[in-house]
Backbone as ProteinMPNN parsed JSONL, in Angstrom:
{"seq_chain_A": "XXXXXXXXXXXXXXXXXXXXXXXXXXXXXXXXXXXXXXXXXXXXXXXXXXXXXXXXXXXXXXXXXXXX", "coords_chain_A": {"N_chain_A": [[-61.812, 107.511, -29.24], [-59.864, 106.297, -26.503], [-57.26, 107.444, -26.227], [-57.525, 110.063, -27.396], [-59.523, 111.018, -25.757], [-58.43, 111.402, -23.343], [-56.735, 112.926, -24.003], [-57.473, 115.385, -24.903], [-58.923, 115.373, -22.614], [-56.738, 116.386, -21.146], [-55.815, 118.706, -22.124], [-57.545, 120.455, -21.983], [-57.81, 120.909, -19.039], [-55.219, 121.857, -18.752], [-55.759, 124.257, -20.011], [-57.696, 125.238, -18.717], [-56.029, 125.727, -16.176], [-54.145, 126.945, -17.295], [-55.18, 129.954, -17.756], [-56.108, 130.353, -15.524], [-54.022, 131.04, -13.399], [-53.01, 133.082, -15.042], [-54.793, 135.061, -15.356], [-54.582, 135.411, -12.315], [-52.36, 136.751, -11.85], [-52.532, 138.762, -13.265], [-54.472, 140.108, -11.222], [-53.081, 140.197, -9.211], [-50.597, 140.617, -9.403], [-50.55, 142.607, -10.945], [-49.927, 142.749, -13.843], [-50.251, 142.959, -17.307], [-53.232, 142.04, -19.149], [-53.373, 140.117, -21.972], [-53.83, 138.404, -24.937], [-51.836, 137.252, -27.208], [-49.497, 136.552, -24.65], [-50.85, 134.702, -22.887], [-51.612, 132.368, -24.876], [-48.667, 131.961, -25.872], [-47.805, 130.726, -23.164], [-49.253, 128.725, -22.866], [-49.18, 127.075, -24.988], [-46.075, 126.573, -24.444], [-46.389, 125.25, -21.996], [-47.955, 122.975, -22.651], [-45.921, 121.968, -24.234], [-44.015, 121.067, -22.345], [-45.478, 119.34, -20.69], [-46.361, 117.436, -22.794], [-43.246, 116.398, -22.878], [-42.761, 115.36, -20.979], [-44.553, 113.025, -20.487], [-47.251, 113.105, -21.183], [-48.757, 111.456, -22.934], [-51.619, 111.187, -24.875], [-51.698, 114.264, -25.187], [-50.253, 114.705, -27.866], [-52.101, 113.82, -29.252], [-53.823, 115.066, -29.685], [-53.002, 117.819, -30.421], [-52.324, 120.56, -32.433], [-49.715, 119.434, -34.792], [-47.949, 122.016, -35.576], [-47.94, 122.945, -33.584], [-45.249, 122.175, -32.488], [-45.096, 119.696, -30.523], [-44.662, 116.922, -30.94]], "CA_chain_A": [[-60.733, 106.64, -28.766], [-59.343, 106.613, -25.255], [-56.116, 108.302, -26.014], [-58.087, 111.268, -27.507], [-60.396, 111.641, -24.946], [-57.077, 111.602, -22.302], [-55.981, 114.598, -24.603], [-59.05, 116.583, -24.427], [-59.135, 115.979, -20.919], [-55.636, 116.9, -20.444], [-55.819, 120.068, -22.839], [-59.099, 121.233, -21.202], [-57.247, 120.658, -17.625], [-53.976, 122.743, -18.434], [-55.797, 125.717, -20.527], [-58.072, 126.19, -17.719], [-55.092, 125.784, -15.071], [-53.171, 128.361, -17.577], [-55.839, 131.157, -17.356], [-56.29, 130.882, -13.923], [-52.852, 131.834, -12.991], [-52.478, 134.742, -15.843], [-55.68, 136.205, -14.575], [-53.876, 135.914, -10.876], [-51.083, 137.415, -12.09], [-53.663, 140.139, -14.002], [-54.893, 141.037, -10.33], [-51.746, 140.01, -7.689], [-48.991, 141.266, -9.824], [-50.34, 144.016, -11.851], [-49.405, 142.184, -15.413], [-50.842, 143.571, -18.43], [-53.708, 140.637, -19.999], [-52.508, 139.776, -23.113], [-53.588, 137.109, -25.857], [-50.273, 136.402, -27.243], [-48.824, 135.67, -23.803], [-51.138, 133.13, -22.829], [-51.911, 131.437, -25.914], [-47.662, 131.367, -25.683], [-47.433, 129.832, -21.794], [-49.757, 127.294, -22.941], [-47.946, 125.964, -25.537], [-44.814, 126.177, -23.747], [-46.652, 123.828, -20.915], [-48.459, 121.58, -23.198], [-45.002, 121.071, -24.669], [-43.267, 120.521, -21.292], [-46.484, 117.919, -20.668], [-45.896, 116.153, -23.761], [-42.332, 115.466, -23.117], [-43.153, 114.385, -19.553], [-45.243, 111.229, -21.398], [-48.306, 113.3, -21.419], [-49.024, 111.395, -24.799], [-52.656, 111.967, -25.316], [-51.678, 115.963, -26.229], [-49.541, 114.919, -29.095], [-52.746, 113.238, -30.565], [-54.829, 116.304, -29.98], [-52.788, 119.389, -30.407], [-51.833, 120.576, -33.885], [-48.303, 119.278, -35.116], [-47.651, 123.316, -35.695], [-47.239, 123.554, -31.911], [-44.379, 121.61, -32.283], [-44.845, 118.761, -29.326], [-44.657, 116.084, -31.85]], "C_chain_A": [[-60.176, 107.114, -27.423], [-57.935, 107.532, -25.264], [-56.344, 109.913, -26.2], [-59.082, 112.1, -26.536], [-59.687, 112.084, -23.568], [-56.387, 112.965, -22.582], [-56.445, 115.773, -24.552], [-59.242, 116.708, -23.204], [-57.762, 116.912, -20.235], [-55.294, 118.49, -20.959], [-56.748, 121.629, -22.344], [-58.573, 122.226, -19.863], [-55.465, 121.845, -17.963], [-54.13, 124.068, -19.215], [-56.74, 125.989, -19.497], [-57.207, 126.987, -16.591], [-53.809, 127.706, -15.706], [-54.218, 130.135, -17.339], [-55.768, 131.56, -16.165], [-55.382, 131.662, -13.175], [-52.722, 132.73, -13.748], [-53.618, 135.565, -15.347], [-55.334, 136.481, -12.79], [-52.872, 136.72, -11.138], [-51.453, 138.527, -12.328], [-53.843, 140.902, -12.741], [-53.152, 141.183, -9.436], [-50.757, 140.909, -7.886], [-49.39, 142.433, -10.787], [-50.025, 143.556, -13.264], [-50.47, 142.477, -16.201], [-51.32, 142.137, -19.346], [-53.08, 140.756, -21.538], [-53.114, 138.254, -23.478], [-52.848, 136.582, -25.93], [-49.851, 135.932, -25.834], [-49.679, 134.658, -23.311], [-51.103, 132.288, -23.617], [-49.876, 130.827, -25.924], [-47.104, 130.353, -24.535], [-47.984, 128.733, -21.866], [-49.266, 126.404, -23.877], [-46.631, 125.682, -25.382], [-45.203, 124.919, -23.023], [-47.215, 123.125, -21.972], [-46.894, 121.153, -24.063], [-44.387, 120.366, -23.336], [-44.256, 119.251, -20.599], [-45.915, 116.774, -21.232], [-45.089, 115.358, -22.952], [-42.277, 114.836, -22.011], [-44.307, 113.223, -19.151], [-46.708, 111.757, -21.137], [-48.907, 112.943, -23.255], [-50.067, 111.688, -25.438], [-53.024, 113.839, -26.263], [-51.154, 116.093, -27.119], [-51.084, 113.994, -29.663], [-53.4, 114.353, -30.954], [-54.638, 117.199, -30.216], [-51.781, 119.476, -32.026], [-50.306, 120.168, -34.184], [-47.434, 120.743, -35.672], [-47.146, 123.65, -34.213], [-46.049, 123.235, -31.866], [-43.688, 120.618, -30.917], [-44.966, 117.67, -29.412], [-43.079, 115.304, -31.431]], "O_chain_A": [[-60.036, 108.326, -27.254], [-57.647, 108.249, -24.306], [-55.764, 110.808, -25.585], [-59.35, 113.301, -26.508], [-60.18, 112.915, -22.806], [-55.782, 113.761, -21.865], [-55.975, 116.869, -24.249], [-59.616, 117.728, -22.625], [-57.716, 117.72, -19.307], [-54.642, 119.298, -20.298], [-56.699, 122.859, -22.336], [-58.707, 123.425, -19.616], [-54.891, 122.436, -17.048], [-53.225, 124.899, -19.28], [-56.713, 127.187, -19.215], [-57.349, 128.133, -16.166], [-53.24, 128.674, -15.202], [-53.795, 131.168, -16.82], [-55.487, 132.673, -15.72], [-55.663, 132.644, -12.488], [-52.128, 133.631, -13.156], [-53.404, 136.706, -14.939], [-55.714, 137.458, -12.145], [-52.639, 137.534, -10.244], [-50.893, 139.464, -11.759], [-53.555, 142.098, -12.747], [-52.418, 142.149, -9.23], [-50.193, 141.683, -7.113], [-48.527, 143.117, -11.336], [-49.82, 144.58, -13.916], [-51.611, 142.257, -15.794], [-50.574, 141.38, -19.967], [-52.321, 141.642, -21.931], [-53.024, 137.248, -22.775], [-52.618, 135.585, -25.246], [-49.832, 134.702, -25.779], [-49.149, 133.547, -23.313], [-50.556, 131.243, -23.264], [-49.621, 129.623, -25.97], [-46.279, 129.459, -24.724], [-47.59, 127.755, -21.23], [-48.978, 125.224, -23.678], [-46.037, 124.784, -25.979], [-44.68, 123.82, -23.206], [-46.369, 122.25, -22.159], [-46.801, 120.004, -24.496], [-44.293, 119.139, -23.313], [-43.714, 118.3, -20.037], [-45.356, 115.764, -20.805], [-45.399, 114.296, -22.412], [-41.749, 113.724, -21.982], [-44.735, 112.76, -18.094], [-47.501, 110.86, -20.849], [-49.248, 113.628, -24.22], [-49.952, 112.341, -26.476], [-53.769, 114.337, -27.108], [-51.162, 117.204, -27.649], [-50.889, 113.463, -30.756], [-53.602, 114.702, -32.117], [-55.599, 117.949, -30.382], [-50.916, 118.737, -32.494], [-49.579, 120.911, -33.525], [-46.317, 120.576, -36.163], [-46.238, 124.391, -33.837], [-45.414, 123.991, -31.13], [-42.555, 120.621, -30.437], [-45.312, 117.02, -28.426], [-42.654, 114.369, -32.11]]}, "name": "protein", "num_of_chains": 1, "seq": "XXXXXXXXXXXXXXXXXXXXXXXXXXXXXXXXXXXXXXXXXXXXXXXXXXXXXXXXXXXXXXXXXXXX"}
């Protein structure tokens, strides 16, 4: 369905965009990699998506994230 495939694209598109900057941050700034903190910055932004009518990521992202 088109809304799911908008979600996948948009999920794809803001966990690559989130790595990219924590691994800049990894070299630029010296910041210690870390699981937990990305896996947390990305569901911070895919919530701040959502509520900015990114609707496609409330079909695709677990209702545990809480961006429902």
């Amino acid at each position: 369905p088109p809304k799911m495939r908008k979600g996948l694209a948009s999920a794809t598109l803001l966990t690559s965009w989130m790595i990219w900057k924590h691994r800049n941050n990894c070299i630029f700034d010296r910041a210690q990699p870390t699981i937990h903190n990305i896996v947390s910055r990305i569901k911070d932004e895919a919530k701040l998506w959502a509520d900015a009518g990114a609707t496609g990521l409330r079909v695709v992202l677990p209702a545990t994230w809480d961006v429902h």
